[in-house]
N, C-alpha and C positions, 0 to 999 in steps of 0.2 A: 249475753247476746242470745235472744230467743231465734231457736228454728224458725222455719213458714211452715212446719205441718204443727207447729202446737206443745210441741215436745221440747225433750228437754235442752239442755245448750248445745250451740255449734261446737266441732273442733275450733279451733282456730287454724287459720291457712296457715300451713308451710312454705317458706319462699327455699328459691333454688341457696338462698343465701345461707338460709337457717340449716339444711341438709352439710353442706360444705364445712359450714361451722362447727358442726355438730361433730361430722366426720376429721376434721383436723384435732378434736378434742379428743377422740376414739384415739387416731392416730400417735397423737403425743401422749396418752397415757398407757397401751399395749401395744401400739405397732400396726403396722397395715393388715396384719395377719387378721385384725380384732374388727378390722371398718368393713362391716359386714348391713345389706339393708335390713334387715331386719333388727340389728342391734339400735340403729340410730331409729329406724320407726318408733320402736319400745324406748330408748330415750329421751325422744322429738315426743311421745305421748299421742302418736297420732299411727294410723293405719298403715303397711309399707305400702299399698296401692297409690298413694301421694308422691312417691319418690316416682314413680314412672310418669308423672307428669314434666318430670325435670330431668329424667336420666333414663337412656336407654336400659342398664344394665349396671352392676359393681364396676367395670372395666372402665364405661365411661364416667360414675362419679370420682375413681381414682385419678383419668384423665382431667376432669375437673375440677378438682381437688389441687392436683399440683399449677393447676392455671391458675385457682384461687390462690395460693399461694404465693407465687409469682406477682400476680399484683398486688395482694395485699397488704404482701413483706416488704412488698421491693418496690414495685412499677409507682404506690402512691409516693415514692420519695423520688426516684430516678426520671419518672415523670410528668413532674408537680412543676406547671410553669412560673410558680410566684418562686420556689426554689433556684431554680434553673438561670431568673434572671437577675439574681440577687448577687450582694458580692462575694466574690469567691471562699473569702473567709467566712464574711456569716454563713454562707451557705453548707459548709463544713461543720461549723457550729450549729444552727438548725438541722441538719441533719443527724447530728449527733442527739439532739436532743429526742428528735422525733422518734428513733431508735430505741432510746429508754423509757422516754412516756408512753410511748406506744408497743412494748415491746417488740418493735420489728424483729429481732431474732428468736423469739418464742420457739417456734417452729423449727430452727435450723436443723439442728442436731438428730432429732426424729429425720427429718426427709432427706437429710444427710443417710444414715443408715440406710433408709428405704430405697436409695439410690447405688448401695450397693451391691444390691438383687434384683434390680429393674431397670432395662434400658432406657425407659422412656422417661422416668425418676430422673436416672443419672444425666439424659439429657436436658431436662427441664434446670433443672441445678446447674448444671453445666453455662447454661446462660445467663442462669440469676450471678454467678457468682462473675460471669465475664460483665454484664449489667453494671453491677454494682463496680468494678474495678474501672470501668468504663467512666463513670458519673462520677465518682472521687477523684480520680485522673487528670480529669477534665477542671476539676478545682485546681487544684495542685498546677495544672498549665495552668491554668487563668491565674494564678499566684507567680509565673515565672518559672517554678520548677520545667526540668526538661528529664528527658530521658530514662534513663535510672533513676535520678533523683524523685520524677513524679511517679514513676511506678514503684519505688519504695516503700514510698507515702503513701501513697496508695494502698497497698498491698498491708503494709501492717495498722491504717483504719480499718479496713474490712477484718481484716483477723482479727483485729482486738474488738469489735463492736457486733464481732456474730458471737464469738467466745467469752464477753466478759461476762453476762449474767450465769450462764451455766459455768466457770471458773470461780468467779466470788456470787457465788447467792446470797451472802446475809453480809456485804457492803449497803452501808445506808444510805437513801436518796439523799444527803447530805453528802457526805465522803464521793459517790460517785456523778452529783455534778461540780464538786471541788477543782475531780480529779480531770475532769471531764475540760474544764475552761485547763488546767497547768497540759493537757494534750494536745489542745488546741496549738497552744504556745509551742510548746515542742516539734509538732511537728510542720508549723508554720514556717520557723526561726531557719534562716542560714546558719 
């Protein structure tokens, strides 16, 4: 893509998305200590004077950052209305699936940490994780479970589907949609 003065190539535009992205990448490989603008300009291949087009400052791409994530991981599953109206069981099953084709818990474990040196971290997580208990819950009653029962069930999909990639890493996409339909069952079953 030629400039309009003649010269040589344009950057290519940086979207608010590509910053975020960039910075969750930072994040999960040294920590928030490391998502710095200047780091992601020099990785993004583009000038940091672009980042102030989409962010007041570090503070607010952090603040945006954990809202990306919040939707990302989470909100496109919890609220996805073709999930939402579907039946309870598939909906536990696609969800499950979504989780692993899409790594939804990629992220966790980083912003877990980062959450236990930042209030506003701890609170953003604080919600995803009531979110997600919330949306599973909600299956689990739309199956009958009550009480205890559904907040059991509840309670150990979300544990086992934020922790299972980072516990088994070198399970094969095989072995773990196997294992994935005998959980379903499990924790379906009276």
């Amino acid at each position: 893509m030629k400039d309009d003065t003649g010269g040589g190539r344009r950057k290519p535009r940086v979207s608010r998305h590509d910053w975020l992205a960039k910075a969750l990448e930072v994040l999960e490989s040294e920590g928030v200590e490391a998502v710095h603008v200047e780091r992601l300009a020099r990785e993004i291949g583009v000038s940091k004077s672009g980042f102030y087009w989409h962010f007041r400052d570090r503070r607010d791409l952090l603040s945006n950052l954990l809202n990306y994530w919040a939707h990302e991981y989470t909100e496109v599953v919890t609220e996805n209305p073709l999930l939402r109206k579907s039946d309870p069981a598939q909906r536990l099953e696609n969800t499950m699936a979504m989780i692993d084709r899409h790594d939804l818990a990629k992220f966790d474990l980083v912003v877990r940490a980062w959450a236990k040196k930042d209030e506003e971290a701890r609170a953003v997580v604080e919600t995803v994780t009531d979110s997600r208990i919330q949306y599973i819950r909600q299956a689990f009653r739309d199956l009958g479970f009550e009480a205890d029962e559904a907040e059991m069930r509840a309670a150990l999909f979300v544990c086992y589907h934020t922790w299972e990639k980072t516990i088994f890493p070198k399970m094969s996409k095989r072995r773990r949609a196997r294992l994935r339909k005998r959980r379903l069952v499990l924790l379906t079953s009276r």
